[in-house]
N, C-alpha and C positions, 0 to 999 in steps of 0.2 A: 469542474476543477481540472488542473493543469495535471494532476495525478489519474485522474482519469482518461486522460484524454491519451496519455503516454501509455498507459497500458493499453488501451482499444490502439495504438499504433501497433503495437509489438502482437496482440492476439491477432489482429484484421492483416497483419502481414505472414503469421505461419498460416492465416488461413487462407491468403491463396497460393501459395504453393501445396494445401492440402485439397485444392478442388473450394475452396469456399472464397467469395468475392471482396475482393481487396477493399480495405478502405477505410477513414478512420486518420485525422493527423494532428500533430501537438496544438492545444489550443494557445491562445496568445491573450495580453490583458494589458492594457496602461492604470496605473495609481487610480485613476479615476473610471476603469470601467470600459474602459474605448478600448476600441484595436490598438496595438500595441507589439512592440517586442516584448516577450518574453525568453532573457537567453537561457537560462537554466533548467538543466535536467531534462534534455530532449534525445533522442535514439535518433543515432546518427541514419544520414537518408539513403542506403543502399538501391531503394528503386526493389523492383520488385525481382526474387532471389530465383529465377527461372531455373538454375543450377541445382537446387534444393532440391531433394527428392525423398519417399518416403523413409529408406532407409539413412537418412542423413539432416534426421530432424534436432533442435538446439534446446538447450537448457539455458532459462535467465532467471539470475537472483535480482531479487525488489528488496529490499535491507534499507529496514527504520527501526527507529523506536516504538513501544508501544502508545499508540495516539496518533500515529502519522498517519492512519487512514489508510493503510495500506490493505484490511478486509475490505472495509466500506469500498472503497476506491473499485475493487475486484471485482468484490459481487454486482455492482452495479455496471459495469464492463459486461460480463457474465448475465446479466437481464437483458442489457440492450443488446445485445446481441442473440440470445435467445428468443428475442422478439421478430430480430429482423429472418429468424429462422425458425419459422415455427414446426413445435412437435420432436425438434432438435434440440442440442444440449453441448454447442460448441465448446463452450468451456466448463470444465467439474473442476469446482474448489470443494479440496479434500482437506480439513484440519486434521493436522497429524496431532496426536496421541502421547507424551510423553512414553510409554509403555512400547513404542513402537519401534524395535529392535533388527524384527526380524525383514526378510524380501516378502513372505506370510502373511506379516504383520499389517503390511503396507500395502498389501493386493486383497485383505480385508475389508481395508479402510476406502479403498479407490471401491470394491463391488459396493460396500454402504451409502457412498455418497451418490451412486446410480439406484440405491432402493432395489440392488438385483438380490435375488433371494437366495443366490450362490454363494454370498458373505456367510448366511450360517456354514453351510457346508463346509468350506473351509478354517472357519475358525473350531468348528467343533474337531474336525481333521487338523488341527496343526501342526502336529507332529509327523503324521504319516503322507500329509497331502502332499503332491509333487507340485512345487516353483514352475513348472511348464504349463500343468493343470489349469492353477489359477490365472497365468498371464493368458493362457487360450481364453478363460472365460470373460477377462478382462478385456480382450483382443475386440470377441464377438460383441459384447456389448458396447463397446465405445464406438465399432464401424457401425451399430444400428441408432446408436443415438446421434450418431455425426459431430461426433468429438473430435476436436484435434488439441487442444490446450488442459492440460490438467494442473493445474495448482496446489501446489504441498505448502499450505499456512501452516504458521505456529510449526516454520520446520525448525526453527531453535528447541522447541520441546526435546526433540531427540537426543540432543547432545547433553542436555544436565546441564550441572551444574559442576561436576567433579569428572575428570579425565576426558575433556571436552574433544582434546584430539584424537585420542585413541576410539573416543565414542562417534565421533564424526566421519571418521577414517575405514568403519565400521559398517557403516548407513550408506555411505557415497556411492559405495557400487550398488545399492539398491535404486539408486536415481537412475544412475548410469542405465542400467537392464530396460528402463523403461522408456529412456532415452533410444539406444538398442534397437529394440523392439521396431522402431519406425513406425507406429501409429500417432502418436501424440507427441509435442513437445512439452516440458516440464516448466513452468514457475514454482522457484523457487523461494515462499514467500518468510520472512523474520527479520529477525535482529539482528544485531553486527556477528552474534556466533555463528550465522546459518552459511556465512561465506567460508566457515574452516572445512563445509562440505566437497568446496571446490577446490580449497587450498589443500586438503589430503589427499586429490585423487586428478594427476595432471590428466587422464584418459576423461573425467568430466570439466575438467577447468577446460582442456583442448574445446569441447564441443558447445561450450558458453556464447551465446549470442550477443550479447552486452549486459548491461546493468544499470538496474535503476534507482540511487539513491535517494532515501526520503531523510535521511540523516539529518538532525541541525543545521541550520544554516550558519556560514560563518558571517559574523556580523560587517566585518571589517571588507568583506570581497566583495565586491561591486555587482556583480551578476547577483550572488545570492543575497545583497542587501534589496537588489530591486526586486528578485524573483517572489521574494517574502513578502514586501509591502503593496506591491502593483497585484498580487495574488487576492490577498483579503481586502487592499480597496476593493477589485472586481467583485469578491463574496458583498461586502455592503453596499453598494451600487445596484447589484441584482435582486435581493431581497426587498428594494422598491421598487426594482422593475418586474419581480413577480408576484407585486400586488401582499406580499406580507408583510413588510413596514408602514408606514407612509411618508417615512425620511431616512436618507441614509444616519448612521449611527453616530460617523466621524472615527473611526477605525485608524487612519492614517493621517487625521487633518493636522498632527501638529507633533512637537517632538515628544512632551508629555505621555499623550496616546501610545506611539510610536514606541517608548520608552515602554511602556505598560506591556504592552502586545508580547515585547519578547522578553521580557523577565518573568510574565506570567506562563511563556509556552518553553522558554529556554531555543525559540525558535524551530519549534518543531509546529506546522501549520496545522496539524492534524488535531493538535491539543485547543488551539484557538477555534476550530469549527465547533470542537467538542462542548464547550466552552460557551458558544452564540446557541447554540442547542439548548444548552441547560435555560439561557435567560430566553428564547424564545419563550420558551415552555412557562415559565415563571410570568411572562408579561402578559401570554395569551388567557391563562388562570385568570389573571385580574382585568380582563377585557382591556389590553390596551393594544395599539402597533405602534408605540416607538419605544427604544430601549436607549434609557441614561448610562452612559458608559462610568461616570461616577458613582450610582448605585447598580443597577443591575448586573452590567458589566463583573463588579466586584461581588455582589452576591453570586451571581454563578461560578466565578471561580472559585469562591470559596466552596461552594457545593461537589464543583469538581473534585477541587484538592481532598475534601475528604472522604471522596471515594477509592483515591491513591493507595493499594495495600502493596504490600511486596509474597512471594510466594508462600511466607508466612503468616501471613495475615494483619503483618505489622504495619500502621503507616509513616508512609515515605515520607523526608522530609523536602517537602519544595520551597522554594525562593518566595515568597510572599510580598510585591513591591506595592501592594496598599499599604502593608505593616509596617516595614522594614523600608521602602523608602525605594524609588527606581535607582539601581546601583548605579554610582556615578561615570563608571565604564561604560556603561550603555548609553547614559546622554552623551558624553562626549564622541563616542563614535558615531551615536545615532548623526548629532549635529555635521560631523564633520564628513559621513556621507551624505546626508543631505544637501548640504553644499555642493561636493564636488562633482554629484549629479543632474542638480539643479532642482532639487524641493523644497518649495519652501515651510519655513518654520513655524 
């Protein structure tokens, strides 16, 4: 996926300014699966940052919704690259901790995700342990695992839900330190709250490398109307070219479809893989490989939709356009990019 491919650009480039071999670039897709432009959501091409030095390493926010892929996307970033470095551990994705307040809190959570057994120590110390202590011990184990990228997911946890800026304003120079520090660079990975990290604190906003949004597409913008649909043609097109369909689905083949897709996801792609997941699963049960987009399709999302809870355990309520009908804004827009691009209906 094109989210993938963006993050291995931005890891494979702090890693050769950190000693680790460059390489890794946006991938591309046409409606149907072929080479293609794909203009959206790419990290601009700086060439390699030979300027860059360990003391002067960057911080970048990933900011989606939840469903946009933004773990999956990572950790699989985070394997392939572990592969091509064996016995190393270029990137540690570290989920933060709603509870996680402190700079203590957060050099717990970084020794846990390395399995170093210096986590207890300092959390049992939290009060008395010294901020220097832990970042030494942090220091040591990240130059023997050959770390250079650390990832703070679920860094919207931090902030709440109540005085998001004074909470966030709070946290930021805990980023910052480790930013700092000059061993690792930060990904900054959440929600639209996880940007008020950088908008509290201009000393980390200044050392921001770029950004990469996974946000809704807007329907109506031309890049992001192709980026969306030329994206999950390519997902259906590949699932017959890697032998686990035996026909594409028709994802994209008409405005219908088309219409489906993003009323079902509200145009977040992450929700639609999630989505081809569930009816995989459902078709493989019943010994088939092809999936009906009129039922299956629709049985999986409804499976999805009723795994939707909100922090209380309530469920959300989503757009439903098997029920309720594909809103009439979306055929009309869908129609009238379709045209102006050249797809046909």
């Amino acid at each position: 996926m094109l989210t993938i491919d963006l993050m291995f650009c931005f890891c494979s480039r702090v890693g050769s300014v950190t000693g680790v071999e460059h390489g890794g670039t946006p991938g591309k897709s046409d409606m149907a699966g072929q080479p293609g432009r794909a203009p959206r959501r790419h990290l601009p091409d700086h060439g390699k940052r030979t300027d860059l030095t360990y003391t002067e390493l960057s911080a970048m926010p990933i900011i989606g919704p939840s469903g946009s892929t933004k773990t999956t996307s990572m950790v699989a970033v985070a394997e392939k690259l572990k592969k091509k470095h064996p016995g190393k551990t270029p990137i540690l994705v570290v989920k933060l901790r709603s509870s996680t307040t402190k700079l203590k809190h957060l050099h717990v959570q970084i020794l846990e995700a390395f399995n170093d057994p210096q986590a207890d120590t300092v959390r049992n110390q939290i009060v008395s342990h010294s901020d220097n202590v832990s970042a030494d011990a942090i220091r040591n184990v990240a130059r023997a695992a050959g770390t250079y990228v650390v990832v703070l997911d679920e860094s919207h946890s931090v902030i709440g839900v109540r005085e998001k800026w004074a909470r966030a304003q709070a946290f930021a120079p805990h980023i910052k330190s480790l930013v700092n520090d000059g061993l690792f660079a930060v990904i900054v990975m959440g929600t639209e709250d996880a940007n008020l990290l950088f908008e509290t604190l201009p000393e980390l906003n200044n050392r921001k490398f770029d950004s990469i949004s996974l946000n809704p597409i807007d329907l109506s913008n031309p890049e992001d109307f192709s980026y969306f649909y030329k994206l999950i043609g390519r997902i259906d097109h590949k699932l017959v070219a890697l032998d686990i369909l035996d026909e594409p689905i028709g994802l994209v083949d008409d405005l219908k479809s088309r219409g489906l897709l993003y009323d079902m996801s509200d145009g977040v792609v992450g929700v639609i893989c999630r989505i081809l997941i569930i009816a995989l699963r459902m078709v493989q049960r019943k010994g088939r490989r092809t999936i009906d987009f009129d039922n299956d399709i629709k049985q999986a999302f409804w499976a999805w939709k009723a795994e939707q809870k909100d922090e209380d355990g309530n469920s959300i309520k989503i757009y439903d356009p098997f029920v309720e009908k594909i809103r009439p804004t979306t055929t009309d827009t869908i129609a009238a990019m379709s045209k102006k691009i050249g797809i046909s209906s």
